[in-house]
C-alpha positions in Angstrom: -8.4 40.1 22.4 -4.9 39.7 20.6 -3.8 37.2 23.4 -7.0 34.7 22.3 -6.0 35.4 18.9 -2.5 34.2 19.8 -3.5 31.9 21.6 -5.7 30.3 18.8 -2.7 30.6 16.4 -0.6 28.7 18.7 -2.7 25.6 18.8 -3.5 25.8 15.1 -0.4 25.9 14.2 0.8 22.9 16.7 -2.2 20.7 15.6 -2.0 21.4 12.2 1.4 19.8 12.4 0.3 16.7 13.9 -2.0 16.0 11.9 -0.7 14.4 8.3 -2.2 11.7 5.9 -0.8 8.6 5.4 -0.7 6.4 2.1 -0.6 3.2 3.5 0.3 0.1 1.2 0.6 -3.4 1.4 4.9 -4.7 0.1 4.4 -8.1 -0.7 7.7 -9.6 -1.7 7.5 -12.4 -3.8 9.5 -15.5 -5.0 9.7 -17.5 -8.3 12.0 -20.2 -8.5 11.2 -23.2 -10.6 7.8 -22.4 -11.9 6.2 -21.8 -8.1 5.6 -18.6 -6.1 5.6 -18.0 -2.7 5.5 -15.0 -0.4 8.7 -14.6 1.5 7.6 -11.6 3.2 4.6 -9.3 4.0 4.5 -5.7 5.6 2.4 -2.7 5.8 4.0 0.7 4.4 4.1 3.8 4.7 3.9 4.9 0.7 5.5 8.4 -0.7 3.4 8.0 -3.7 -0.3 6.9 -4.7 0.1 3.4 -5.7 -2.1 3.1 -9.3 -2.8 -0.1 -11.1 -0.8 -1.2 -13.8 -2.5 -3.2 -16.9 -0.6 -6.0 -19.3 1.1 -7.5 -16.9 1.4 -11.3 -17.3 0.4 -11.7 -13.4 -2.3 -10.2 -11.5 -2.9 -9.7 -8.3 -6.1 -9.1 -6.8 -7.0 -7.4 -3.8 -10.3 -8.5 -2.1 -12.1 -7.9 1.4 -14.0 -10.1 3.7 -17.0 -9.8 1.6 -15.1 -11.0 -1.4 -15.8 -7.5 -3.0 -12.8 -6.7 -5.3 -10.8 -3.6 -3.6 -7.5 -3.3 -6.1 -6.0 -5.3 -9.0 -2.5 -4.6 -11.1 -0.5 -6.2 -13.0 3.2 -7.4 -12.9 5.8 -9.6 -14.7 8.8 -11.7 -12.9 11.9 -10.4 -14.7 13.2 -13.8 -15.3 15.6 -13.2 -18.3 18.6 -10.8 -17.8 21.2 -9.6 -21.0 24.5 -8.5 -20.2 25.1 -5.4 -21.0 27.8 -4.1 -23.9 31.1 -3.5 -22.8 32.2 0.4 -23.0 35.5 -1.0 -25.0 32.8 -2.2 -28.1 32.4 1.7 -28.6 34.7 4.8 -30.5 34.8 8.2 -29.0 31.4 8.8 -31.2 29.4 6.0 -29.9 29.5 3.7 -32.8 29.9 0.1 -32.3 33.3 -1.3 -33.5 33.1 -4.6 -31.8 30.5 -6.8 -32.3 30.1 -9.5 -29.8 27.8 -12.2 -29.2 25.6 -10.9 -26.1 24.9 -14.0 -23.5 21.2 -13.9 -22.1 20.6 -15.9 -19.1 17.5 -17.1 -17.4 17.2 -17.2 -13.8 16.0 -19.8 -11.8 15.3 -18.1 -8.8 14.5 -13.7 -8.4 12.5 -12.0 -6.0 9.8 -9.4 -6.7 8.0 -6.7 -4.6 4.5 -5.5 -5.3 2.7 -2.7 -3.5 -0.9 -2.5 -2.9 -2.7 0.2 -1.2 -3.9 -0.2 2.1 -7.7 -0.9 2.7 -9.3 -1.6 6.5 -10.8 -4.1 5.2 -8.7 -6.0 3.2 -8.5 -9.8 3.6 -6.6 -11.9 1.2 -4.5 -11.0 -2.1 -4.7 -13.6 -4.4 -2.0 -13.7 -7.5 -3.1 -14.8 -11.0 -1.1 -15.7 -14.1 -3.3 -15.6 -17.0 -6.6 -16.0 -14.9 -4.9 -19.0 -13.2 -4.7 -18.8 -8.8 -1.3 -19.4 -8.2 -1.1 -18.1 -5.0 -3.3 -16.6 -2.2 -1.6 -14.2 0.8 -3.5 -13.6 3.7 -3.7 -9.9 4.7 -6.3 -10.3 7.4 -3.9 -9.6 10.0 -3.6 -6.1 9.3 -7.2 -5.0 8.4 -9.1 -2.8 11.1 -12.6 -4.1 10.1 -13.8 -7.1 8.7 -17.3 -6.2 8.1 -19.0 -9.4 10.2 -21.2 -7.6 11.9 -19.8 -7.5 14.9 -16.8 -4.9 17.2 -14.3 -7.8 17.3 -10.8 -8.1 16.9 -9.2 -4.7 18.1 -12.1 -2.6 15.6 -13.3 0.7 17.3 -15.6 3.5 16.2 -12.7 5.4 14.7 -11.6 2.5 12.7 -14.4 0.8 11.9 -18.1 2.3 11.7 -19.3 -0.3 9.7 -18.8 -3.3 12.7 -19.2 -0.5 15.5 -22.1 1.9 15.0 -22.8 2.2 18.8 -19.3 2.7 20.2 -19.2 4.4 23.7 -16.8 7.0 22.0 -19.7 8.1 20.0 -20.5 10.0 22.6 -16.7 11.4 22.9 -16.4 14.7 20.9 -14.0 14.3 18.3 -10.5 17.1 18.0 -11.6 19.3 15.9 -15.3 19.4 17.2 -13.3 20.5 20.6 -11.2 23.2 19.0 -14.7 25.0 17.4 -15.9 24.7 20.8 -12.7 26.2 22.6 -12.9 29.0 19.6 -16.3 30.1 19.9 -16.0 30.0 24.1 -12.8 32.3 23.4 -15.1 35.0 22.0 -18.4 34.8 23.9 
């Protein structure tokens, strides 16, 4: 009895360290230079943190899936103008400024920005908005793991996508952990 308990303790403890969500996310980078935006590069992430919309941005971008259903939209600004910064020497030992210089602000032509998006399995294209306006569409497709046609195409599987592939021959499979109930209750018949 103590050796199927150990036994059971060993594999719960090695599968419980396999198994680990993911917070996947979309990094678009983006580029402004002269008015225009393009995408310089896409990838799929793994995030450290829950990626949350932000509001009052003077861009949007808009996440939608192949049945043009709305998944995610937040907000972002292009930091086009930068200030230099004071210099230390415009400043006493308390802080207070003894020199007062003009401080030059310039506006760049050209910057690069990258937005995250979470990842959805069925996300198709993100399209970017300034003030309600398209300005730019990115495809996504490439990464999605169901496109909700209908149909088990493209690489989709029961496991990834249910919606395409009801009637997958690994229904039939059992899953892990349906397995490791089945191994725990033989251990004790």
């Amino acid at each position: 009895m103590k050796m199927k308990i150990l036994v059971f303790l060993f594999i719960f403890t090695l599968l419980s360290t396999l198994v680990y969500a993911q917070n996947l996310a979309y990094s678009i980078e983006l580029v402004y230079k002269s008015s225009e935006i393009s995408k310089n590069n896409l990838a799929l992430i793994d995030s450290k943190n829950e990626i949350k919309p932000v509001v009052g941005g003077e861009y949007d971008a808009k996440l939608y899936s192949f049945d043009n259903n709305l998944l995610f939209e937040t907000s972002f600004n292009f930091e086009l103008e930068r200030t230099d910064e004071a210099n230390p020497e415009w400043f006493n030992e308390e802080g207070k400024q003894i020199i007062v210089n003009e401080v030059q602000s310039q506006k760049s032509d050209e910057i690069s920005k990258v937005i995250f998006l979470p990842y959805y399995k069925s996300g198709k294209e993100v399209r970017i908005y300034r003030y309600n306006e398209l300005k730019l569409t990115v495809d996504v497709s490439n990464l999605a793991t169901c496109n909700n046609n209908g149909k088990c195409d493209n690489g989709e599987t029961n496991k990834l996508c249910l919606e395409d592939c009801p009637n997958s021959e690994k229904m039939n499979k059992l899953s892990l952990w349906q397995t490791i109930l089945n191994f725990i209750k033989n251990m004790f018949k």
